[in-house]
C-alpha positions in Angstrom: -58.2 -20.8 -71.9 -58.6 -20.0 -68.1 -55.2 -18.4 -66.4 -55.0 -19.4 -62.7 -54.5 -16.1 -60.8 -53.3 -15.5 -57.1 -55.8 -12.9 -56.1 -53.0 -11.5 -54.3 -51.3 -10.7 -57.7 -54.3 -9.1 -58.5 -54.6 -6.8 -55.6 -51.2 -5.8 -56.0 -51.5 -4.6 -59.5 -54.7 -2.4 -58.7 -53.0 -0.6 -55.8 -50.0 -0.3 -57.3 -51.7 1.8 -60.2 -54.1 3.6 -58.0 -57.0 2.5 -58.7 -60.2 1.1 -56.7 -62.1 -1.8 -56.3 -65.4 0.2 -57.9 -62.8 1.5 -61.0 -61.8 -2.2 -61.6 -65.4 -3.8 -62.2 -66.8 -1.0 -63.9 -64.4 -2.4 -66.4 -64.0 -6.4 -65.5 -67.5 -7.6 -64.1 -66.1 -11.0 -63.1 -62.9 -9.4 -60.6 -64.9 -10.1 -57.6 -64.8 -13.9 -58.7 -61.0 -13.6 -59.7 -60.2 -12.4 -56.4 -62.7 -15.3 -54.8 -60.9 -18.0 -57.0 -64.2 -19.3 -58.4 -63.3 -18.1 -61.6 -60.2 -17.6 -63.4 -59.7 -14.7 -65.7 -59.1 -15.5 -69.5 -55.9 -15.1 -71.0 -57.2 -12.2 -73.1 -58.9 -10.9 -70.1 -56.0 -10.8 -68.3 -54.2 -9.3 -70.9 -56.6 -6.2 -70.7 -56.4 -6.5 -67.2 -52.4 -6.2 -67.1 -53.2 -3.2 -69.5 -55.7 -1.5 -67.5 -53.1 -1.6 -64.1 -50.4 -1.0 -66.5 -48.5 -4.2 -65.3 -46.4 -6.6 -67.4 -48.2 -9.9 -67.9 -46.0 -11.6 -66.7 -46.3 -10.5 -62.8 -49.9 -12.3 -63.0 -48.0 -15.5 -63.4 -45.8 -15.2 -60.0 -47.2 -16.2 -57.0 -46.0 -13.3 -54.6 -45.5 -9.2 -55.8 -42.2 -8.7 -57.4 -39.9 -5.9 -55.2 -39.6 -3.5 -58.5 -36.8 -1.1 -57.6 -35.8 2.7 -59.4 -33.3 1.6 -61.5 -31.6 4.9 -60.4 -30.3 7.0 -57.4 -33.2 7.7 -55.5 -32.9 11.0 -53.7 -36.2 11.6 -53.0 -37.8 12.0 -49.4 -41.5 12.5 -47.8 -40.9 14.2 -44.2 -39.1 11.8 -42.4 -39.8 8.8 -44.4 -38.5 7.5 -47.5 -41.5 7.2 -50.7 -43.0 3.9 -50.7 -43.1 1.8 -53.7 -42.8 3.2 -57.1 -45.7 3.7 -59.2 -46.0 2.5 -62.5 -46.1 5.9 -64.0 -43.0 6.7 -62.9 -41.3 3.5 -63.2 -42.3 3.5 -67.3 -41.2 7.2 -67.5 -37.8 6.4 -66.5 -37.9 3.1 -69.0 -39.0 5.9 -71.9 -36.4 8.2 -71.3 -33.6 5.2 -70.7 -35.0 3.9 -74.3 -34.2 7.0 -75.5 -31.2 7.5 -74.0 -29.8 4.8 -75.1 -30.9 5.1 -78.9 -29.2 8.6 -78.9 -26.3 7.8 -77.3 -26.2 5.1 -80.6 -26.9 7.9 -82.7 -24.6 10.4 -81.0 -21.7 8.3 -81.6 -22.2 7.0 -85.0 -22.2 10.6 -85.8 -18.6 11.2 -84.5 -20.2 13.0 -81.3 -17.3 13.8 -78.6 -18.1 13.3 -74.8 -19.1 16.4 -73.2 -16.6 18.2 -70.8 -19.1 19.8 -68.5 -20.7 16.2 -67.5 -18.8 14.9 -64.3 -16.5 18.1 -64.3 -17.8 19.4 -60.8 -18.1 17.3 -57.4 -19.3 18.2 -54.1 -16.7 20.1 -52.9 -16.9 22.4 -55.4 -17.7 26.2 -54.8 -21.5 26.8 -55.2 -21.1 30.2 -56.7 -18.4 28.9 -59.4 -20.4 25.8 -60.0 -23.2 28.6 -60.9 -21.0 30.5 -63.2 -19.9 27.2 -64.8 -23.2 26.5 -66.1 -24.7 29.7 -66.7 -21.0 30.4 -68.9 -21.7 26.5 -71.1 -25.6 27.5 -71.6 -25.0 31.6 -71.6 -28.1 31.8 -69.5 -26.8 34.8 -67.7 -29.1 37.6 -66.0 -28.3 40.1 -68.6 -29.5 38.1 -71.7 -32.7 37.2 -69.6 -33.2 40.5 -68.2 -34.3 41.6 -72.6 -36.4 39.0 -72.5 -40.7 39.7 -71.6 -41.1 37.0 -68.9 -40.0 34.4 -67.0 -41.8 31.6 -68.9 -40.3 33.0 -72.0 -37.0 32.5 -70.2 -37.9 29.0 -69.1 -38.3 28.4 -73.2 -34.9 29.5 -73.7 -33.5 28.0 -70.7 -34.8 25.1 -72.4 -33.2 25.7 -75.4 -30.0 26.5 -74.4 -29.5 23.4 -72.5 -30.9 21.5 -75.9 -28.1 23.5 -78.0 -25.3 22.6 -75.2 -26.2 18.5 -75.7 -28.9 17.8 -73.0 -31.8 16.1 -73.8 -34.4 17.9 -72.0 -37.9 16.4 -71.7 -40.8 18.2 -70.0 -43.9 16.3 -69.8 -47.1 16.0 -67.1 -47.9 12.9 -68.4 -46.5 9.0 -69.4 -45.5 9.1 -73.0 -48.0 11.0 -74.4 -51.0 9.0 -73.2 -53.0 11.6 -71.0 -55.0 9.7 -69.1 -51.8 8.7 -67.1 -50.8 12.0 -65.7 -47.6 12.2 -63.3 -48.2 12.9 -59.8 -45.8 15.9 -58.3 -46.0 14.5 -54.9 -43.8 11.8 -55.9 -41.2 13.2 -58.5 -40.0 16.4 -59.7 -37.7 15.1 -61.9 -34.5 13.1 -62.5 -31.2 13.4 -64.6 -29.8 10.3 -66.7 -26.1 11.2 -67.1 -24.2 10.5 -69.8 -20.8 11.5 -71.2 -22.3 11.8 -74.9 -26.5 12.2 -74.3 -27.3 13.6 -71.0 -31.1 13.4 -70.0 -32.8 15.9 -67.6 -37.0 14.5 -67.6 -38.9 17.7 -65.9 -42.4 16.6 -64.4 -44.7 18.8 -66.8 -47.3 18.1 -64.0 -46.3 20.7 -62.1 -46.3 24.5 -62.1 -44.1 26.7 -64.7 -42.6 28.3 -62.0 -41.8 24.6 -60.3 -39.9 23.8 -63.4 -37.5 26.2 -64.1 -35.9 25.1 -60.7 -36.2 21.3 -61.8 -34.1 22.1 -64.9 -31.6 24.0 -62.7 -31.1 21.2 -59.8 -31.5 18.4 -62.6 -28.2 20.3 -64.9 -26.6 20.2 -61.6 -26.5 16.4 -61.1 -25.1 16.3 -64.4 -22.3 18.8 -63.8 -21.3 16.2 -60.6 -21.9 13.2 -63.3 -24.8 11.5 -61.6 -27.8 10.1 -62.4 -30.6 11.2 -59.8 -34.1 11.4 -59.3 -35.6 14.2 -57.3 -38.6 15.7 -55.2 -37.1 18.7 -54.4 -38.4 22.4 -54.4 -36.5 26.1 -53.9 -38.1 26.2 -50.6 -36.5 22.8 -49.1 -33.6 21.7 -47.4 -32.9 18.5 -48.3 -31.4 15.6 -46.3 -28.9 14.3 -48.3 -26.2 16.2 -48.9 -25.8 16.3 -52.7 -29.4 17.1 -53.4 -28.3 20.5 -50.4 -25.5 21.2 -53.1 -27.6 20.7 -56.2 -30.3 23.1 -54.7 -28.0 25.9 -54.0 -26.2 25.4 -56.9 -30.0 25.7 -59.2 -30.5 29.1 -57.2 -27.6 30.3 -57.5 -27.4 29.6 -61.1 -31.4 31.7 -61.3 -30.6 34.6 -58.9 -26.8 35.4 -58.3 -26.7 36.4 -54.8 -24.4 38.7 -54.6 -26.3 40.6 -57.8 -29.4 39.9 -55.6 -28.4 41.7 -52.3 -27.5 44.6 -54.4 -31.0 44.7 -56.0 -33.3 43.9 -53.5 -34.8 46.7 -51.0 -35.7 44.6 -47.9 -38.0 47.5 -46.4 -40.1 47.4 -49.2 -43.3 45.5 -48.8 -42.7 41.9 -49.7 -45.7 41.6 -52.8 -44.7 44.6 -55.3 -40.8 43.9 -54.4 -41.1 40.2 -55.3 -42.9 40.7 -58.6 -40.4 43.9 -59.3 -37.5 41.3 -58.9 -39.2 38.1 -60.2 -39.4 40.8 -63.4 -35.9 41.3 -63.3 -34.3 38.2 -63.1 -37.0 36.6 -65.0 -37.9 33.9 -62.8 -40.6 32.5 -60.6 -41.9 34.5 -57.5 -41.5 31.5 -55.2 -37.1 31.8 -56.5 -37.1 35.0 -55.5 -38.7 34.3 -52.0 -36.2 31.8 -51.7 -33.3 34.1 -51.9 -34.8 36.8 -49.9 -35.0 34.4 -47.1 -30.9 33.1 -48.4 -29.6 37.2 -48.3 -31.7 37.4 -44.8 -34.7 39.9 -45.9 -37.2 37.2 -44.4 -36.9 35.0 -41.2 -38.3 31.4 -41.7 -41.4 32.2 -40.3 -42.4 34.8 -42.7 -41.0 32.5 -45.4 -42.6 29.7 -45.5 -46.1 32.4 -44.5 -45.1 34.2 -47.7 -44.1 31.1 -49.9 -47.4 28.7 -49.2 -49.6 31.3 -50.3 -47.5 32.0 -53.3 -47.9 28.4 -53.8 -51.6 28.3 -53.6 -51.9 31.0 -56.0 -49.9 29.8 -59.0 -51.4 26.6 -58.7 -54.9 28.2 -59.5 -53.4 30.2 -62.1 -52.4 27.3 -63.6 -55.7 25.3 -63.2 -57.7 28.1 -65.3 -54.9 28.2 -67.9 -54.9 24.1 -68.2 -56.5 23.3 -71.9 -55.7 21.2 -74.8 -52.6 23.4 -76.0 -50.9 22.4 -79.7 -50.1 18.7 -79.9 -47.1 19.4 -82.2 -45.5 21.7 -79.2 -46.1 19.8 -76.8 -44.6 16.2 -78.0 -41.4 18.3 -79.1 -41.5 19.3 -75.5 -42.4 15.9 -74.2 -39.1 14.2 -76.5 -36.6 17.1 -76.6 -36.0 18.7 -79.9 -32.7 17.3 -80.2 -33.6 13.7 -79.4 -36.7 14.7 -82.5 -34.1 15.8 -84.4 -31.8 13.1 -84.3 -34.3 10.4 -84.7 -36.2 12.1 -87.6 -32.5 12.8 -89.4 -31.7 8.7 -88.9 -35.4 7.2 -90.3 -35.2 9.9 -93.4 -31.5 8.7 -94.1 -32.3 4.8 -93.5 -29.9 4.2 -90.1 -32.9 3.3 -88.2 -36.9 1.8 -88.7 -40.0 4.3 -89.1 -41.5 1.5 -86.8 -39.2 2.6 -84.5 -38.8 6.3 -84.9 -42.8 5.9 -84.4 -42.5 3.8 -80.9 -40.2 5.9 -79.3 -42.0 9.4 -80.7 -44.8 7.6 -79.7 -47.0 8.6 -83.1 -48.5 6.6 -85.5 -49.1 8.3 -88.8 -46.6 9.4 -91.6 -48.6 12.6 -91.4 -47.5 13.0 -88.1 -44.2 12.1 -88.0 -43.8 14.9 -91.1 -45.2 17.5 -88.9 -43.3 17.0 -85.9 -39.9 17.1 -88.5 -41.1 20.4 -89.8 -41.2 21.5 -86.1 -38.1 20.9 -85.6 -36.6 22.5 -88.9 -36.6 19.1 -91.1 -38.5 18.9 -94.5 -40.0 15.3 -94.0 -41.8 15.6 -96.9 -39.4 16.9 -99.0 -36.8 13.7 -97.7 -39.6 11.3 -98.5 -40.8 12.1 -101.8 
């Protein structure tokens, strides 16, 4: 069975996943003729095809490109523009994490979960520096605790942490779902926060740096303090356009770096390298936060900011090119799904409320073995449950 295809269609799904001409017939020898009409792909051809561009099947069967809209606040901007179309990547990332989102909050409230007073309890015209204190007092991520810890990464671990004990689901991942041939391009989104009164979401784009991330989380936790849903481009360095995202920035370094504790600490005629690594030590975040509130207390005119920041940028991003390997797969799927979404879904299969079919889906792993292992990596004795 031949499916009659508007090459259009077929054009549209390539670019919109990114690929080329030359990447689609490597794979589908006849696409030149699809897009000529003189042949029409096969059903199960098309099938693969809708695969291979990551597009619903049924798009192939419209006659003009659908207009596929975030189905969130979209707060993003690209210099003076605003981002084109969404790509596919991003688009399913947000369908994961609404998926669930929605299975938790099910979960949640089946367990006798309460909503959660911080979510919506802040608004724009609240005070930056009490909005700070507000979430630094909920997740106890203050300077002192950080200051025992060894490094900022390690505090990123345990920022983590403390927003999973508080009720947030925090997902970090570089990549769709766990399939890593679809990685998650920086350029378009940093993150984004999926508020809820009982299951609050904050997705971090694994994709990019460490030191990127910490200041996700931060601006992310801050939409859900105001109660919205968001997604974001943003970085410490920025002013953004809109408002909100302004407030949710200085709100994310504020909560990092205290600015009054940072004017006391930081010795402006000192030269900028050993004094940024002496307080990125102290504070236990990234160098490129602590650049950003040397230029905020007034150590550094924009000039010698922005000098000072792209080169820290360049750096870090080649540190992290020669530390980029395979990493633990167990580790990094409890990062990807949040150990307290893990925990919760693992908990419902083991006690019958929902499907291993689809505990498995939305983990996104396949064998018992698996499953067992990601339980014990979250504290739970699958096997033990099971037996």
């Amino acid at each position: 069975m031949r499916v009659p295809v508007q090459p259009l269609m077929l054009r549209w799904a390539v670019e919109r996943a990114g690929l080329s001409d030359d990447d689609v017939r490597t794979r589908f020898a006849k696409y030149g003729d699809w897009l000529s009409g003189t042949v029409h792909p096969t059903f199960k051809q098309l099938q693969s095809f809708a695969h291979a561009t990551h597009a619903s099947i049924g798009y192939f069967f419209l006659s003009t490109p659908p207009a596929l809209g975030i189905p969130i606040p979209d707060f993003r901007t690209l210099g003076d523009q605003r981002p084109g179309e969404p790509s596919p990547d991003l688009l399913d990332t947000i369908y994961l994490c609404q998926q669930r989102q929605d299975w938790y909050v099910g979960y949640a409230k089946s367990s006798g979960a309460e909503p959660l007073a911080f979510v919506g309890s802040l608004n724009l015209r609240s005070d930056v520096v009490e909005a700070a204190d507000a979430i630094r007092g909920v997740l106890g991520f203050d300077v002192a605790a950080r200051q025992r810890l060894s490094t900022w990464e390690e505090a990123l671990r345990q920022f983590i942490q403390l927003a999973d004990a508080a009720g947030v689901l925090v997902m970090v991942s570089g990549v769709v779902g766990g399939n890593n041939t679809r990685k998650l391009n920086t350029e378009e989104f940093r993150g984004f926060a999926l508020s809820h009164p009982v299951a609050p979401l904050v997705f971090v784009n694994g994709a990019d740096t460490k030191s990127a991330q910490m200041f996700t989380l931060a601006h992310e936790l801050a939409h859900l303090w105001l109660g919205e849903s968001a997604l974001s481009n943003s970085t410490v360095a920025e002013v953004p356009a809109q408002r909100v995202e302004q407030w949710c920035n200085r709100v994310a370094a504020e909560v990092l770096v205290p600015l009054e504790s940072f004017r006391a600490a930081y010795r402006p005629g000192d030269p900028i390298d050993p004094e940024m690594n002496r307080l990125a030590r102290r504070y236990k975040v990234s160098t490129l936060v602590i650049l950003r509130r040397m230029h905020d207390s007034g150590g550094l005119t924009q000039e010698r900011f922005w000098s000072v920041y792209r080169a820290e940028v360049v750096r870090l991003l080649a540190i992290m090119r020669d530390r980029t390997g395979g990493g633990d797969y167990y580790r990094t799927t409890t990062s990807r799904a949040s150990h307290r979404f893990i925990r919760g879904i693992v908990t419902s299969a083991l006690e019958g409320q929902s499907t291993f079919t689809e505990a498995f889906r939305l983990l996104g792993c396949k064998k018992m073995s698996t499953f067992a292992e990601l339980g014990h990596h979250v504290g739970i004795n699958v096997e033990g449950s099971v037996a």
